[in-house]
DRENSE-117887 format. One record per atom (N, C-alpha, C): x, y, z; residue in one letter; atom name. Coordinates in Angstrom, 2 decimals. Each point is the difference from the previous one (the first is absolute). Layout:
N
[r [X,Y,Z],'a','CA']
...
END
This chain:
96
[r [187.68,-32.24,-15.42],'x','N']
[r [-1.07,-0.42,0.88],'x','CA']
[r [-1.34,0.01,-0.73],'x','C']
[r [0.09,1.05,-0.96],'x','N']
[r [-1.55,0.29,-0.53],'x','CA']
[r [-0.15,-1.54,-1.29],'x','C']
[r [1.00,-0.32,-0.13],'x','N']
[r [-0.22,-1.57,-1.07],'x','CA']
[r [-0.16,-0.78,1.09],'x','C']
[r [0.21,-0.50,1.17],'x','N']
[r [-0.37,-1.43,0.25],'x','CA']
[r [-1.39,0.23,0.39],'x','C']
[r [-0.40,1.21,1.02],'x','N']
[r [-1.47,0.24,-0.40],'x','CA']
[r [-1.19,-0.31,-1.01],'x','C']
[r [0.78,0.69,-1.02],'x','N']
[r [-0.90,-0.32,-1.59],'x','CA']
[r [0.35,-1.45,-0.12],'x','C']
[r [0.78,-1.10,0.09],'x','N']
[r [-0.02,-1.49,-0.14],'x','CA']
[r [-0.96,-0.29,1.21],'x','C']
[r [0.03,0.31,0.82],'x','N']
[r [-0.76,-0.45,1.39],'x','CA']
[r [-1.72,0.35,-0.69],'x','C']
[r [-0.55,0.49,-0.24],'x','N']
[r [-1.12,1.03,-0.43],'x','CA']
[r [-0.17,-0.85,-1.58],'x','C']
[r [0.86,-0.62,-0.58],'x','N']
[r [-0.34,-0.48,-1.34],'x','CA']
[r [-0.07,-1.15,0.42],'x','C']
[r [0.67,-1.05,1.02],'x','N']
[r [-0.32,-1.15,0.08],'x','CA']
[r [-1.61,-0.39,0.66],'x','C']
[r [0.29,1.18,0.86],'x','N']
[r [-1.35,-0.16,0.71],'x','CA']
[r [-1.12,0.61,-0.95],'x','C']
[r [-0.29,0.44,-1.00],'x','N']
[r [-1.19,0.11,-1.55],'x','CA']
[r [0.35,-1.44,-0.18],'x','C']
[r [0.74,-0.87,-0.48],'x','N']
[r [0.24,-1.09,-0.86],'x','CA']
[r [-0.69,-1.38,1.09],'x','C']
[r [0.32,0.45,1.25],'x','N']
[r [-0.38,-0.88,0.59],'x','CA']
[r [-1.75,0.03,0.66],'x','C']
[r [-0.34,1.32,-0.35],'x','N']
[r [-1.45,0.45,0.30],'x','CA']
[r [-0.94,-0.97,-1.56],'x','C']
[r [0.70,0.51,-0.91],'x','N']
[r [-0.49,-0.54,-1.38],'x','CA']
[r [0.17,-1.64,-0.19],'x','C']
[r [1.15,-0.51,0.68],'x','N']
[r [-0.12,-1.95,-0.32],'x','CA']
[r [-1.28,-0.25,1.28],'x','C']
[r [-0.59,0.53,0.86],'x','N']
[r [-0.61,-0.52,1.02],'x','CA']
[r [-0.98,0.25,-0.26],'x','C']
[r [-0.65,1.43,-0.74],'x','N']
[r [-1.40,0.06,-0.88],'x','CA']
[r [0.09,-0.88,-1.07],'x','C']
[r [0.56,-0.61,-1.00],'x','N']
[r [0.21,-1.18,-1.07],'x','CA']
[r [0.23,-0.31,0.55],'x','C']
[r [0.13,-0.95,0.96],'x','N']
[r [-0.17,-1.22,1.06],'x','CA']
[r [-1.14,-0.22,0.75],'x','C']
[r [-0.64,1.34,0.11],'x','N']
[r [-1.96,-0.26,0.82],'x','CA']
[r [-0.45,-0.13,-1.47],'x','C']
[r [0.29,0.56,-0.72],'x','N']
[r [-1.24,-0.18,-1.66],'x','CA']
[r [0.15,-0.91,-0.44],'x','C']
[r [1.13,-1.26,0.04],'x','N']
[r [0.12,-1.17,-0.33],'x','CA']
[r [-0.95,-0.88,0.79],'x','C']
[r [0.55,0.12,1.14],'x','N']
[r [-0.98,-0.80,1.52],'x','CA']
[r [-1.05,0.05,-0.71],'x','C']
[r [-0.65,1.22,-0.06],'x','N']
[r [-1.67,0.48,-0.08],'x','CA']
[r [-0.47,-0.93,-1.77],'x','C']
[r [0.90,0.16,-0.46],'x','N']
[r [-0.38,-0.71,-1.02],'x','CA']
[r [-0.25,-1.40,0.06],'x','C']
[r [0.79,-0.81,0.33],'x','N']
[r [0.00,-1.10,0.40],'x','CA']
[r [-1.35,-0.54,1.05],'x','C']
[r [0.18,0.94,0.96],'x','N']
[r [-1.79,-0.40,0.57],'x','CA']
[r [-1.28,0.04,-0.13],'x','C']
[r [0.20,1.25,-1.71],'x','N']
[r [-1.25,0.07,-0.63],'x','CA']
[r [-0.05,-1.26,-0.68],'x','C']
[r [1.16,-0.53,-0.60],'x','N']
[r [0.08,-0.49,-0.79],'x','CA']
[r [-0.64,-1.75,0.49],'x','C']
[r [0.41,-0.27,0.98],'x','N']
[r [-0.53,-0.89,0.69],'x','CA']
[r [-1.29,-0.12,0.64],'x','C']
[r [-0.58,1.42,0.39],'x','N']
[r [-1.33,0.15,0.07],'x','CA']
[r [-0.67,-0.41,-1.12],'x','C']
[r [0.42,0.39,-1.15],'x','N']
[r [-0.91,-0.05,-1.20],'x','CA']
[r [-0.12,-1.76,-0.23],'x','C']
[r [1.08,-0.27,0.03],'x','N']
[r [-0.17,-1.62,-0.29],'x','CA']
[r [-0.66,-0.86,0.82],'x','C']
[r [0.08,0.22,1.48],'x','N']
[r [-1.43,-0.14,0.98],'x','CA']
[r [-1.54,0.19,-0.49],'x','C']
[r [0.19,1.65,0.02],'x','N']
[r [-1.60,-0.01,-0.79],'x','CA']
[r [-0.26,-0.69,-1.29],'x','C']
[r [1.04,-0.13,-1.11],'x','N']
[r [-0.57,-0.80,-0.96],'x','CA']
[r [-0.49,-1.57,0.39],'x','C']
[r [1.04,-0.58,0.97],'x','N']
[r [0.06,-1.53,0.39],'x','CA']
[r [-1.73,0.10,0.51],'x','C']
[r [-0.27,0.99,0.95],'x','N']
[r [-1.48,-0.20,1.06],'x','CA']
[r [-1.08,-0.04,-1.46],'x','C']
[r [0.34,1.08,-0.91],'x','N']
[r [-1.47,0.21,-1.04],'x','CA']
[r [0.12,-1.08,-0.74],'x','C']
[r [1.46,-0.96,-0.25],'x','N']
[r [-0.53,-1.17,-0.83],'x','CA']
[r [-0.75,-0.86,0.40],'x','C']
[r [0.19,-0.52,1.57],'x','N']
[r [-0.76,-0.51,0.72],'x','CA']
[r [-1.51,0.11,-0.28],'x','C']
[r [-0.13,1.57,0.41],'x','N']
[r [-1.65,-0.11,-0.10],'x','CA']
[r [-0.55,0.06,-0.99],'x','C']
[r [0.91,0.17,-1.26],'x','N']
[r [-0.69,-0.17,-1.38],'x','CA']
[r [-0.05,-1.48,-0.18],'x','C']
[r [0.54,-0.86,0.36],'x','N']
[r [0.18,-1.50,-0.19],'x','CA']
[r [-1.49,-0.60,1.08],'x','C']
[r [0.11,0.39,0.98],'x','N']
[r [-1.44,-0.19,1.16],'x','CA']
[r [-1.09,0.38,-0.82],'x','C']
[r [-0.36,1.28,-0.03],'x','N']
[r [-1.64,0.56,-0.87],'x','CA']
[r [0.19,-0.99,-1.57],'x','C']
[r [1.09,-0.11,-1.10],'x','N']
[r [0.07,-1.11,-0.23],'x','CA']
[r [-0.67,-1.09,-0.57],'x','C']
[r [0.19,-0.44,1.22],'x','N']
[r [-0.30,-1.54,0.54],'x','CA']
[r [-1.51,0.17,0.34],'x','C']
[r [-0.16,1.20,0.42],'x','N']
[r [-1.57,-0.20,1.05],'x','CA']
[r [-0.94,0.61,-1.52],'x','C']
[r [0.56,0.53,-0.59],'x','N']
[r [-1.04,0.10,-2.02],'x','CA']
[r [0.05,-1.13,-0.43],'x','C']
[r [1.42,-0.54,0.41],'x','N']
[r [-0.24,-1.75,-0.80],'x','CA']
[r [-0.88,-0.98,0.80],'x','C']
[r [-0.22,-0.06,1.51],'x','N']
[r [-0.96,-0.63,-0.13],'x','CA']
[r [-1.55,0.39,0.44],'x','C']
[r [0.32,1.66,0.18],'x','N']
[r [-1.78,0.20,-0.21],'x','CA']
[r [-0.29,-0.14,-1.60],'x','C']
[r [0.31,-0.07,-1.05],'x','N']
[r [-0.22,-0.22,-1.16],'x','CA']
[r [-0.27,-1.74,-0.11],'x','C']
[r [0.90,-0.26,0.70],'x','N']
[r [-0.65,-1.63,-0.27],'x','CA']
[r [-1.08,-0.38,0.82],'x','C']
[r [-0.05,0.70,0.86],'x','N']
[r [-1.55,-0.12,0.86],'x','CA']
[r [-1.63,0.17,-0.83],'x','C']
[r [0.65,1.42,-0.98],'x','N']
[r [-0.58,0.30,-0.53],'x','CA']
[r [-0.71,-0.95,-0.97],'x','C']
[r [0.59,-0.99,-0.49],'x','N']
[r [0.10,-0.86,-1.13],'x','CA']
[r [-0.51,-1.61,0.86],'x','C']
[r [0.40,-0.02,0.76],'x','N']
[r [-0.57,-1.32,0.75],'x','CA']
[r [-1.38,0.05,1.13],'x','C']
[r [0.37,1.23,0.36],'x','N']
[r [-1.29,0.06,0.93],'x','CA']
[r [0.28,-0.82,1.41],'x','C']
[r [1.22,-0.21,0.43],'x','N']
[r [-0.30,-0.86,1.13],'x','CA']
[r [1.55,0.27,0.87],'x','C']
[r [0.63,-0.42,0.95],'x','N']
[r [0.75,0.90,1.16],'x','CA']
[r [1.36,-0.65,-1.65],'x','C']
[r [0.84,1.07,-0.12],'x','N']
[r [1.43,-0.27,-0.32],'x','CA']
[r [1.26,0.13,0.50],'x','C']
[r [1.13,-0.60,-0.29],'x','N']
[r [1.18,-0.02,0.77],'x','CA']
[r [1.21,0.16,-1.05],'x','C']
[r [0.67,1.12,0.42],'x','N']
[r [1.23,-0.12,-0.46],'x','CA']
[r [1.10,0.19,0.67],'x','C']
[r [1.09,-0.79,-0.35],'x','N']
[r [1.26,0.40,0.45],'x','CA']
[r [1.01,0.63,-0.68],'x','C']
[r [1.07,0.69,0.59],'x','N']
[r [1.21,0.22,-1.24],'x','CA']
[r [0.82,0.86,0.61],'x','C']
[r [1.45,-1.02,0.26],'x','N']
[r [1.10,0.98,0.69],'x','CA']
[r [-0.28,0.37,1.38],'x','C']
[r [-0.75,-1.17,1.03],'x','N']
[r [-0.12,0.14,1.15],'x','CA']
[r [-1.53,0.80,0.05],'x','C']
[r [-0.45,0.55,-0.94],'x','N']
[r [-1.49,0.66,0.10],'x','CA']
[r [-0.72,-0.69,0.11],'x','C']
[r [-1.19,-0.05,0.75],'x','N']
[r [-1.13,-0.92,-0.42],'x','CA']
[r [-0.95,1.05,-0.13],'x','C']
[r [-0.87,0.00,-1.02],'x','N']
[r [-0.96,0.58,-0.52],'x','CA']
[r [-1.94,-0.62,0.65],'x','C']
[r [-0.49,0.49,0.64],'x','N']
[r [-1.77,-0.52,-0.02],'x','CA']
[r [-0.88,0.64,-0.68],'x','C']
[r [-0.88,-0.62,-0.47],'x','N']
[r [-1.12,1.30,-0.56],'x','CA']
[r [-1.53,-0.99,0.72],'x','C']
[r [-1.06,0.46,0.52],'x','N']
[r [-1.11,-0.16,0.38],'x','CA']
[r [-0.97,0.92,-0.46],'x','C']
[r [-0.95,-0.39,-0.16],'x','N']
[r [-1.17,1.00,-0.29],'x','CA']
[r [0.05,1.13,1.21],'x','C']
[r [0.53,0.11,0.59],'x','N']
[r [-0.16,0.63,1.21],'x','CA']
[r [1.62,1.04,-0.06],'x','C']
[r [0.84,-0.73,-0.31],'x','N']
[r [1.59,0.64,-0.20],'x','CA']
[r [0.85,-0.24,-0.16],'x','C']
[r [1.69,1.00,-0.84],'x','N']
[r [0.81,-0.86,-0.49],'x','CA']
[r [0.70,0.43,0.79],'x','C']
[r [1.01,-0.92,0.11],'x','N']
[r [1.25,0.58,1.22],'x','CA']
[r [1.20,-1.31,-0.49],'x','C']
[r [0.93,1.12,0.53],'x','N']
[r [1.64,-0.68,-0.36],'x','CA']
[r [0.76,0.16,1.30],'x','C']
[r [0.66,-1.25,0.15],'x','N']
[r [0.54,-0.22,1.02],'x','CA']
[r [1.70,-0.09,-0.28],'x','C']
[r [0.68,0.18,0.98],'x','N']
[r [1.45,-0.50,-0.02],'x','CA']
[r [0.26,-0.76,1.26],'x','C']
[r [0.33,-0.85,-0.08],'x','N']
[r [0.55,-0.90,1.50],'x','CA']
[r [-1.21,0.08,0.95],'x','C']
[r [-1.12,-0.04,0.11],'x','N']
[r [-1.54,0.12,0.61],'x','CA']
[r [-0.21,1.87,0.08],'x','C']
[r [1.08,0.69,-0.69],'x','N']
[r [-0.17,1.70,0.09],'x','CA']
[r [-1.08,0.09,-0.95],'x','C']
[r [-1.31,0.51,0.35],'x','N']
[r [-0.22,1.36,-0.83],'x','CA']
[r [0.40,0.88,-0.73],'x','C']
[r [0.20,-0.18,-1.10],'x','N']
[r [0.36,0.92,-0.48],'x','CA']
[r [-0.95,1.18,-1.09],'x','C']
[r [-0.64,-1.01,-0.93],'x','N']
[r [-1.30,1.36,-0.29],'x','CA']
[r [-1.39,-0.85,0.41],'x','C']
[r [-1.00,0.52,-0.37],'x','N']
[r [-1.09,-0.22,0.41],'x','CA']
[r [-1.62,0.76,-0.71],'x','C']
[r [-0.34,-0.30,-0.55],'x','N']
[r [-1.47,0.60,-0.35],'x','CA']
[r [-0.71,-0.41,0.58],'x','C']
[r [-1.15,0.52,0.54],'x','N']
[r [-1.45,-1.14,-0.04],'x','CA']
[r [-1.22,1.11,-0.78],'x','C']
[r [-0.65,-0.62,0.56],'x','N']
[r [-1.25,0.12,-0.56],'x','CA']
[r [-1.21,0.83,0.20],'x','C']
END
């Protein structure tokens, strides 16, 4: 009697241990996908600010309202402010 106990008591460790390595996998996997989210959002806004140096710099150089586009961005610069849009969004904005 005292062995099927000890099998009963060892399956149940073995089966405590595949279900913790089974949450640390999970958990991995959703960091792991988090992270590639946050990288996807910061390329974005490194590609937006960008765009809005490329054309307050050409503002800079012409002196008069500029426009850029690129990859659905459109870029403005005015003496007054630069701002980047997506699909009519806001997306950054300086003024003045």
């Amino acid at each position: 009697m005292k062995k099927k106990t000890q099998g009963a008591f060892m399956m149940a460790d073995g089966l405590a241990a595949t279900m913790v390595i089974a949450l640390g996998v999970n958990l991995f996997f959703i960091c792991e996908q988090q992270l590639q989210h946050q990288y996807q959002v910061s390329q974005q806004k490194l590609a937006v600010i960008r765009l809005g140096k490329e054309v307050s710099d050409l503002y800079a150089i012409k002196k008069e309202q500029v426009s850029l586009s690129r990859k659905g961005l459109v870029a403005n610069a005015t003496a007054q402010k630069v701002s980047v849009y997506y699909k009519d969004n806001c997306l950054w904005q300086v003024t003045r």
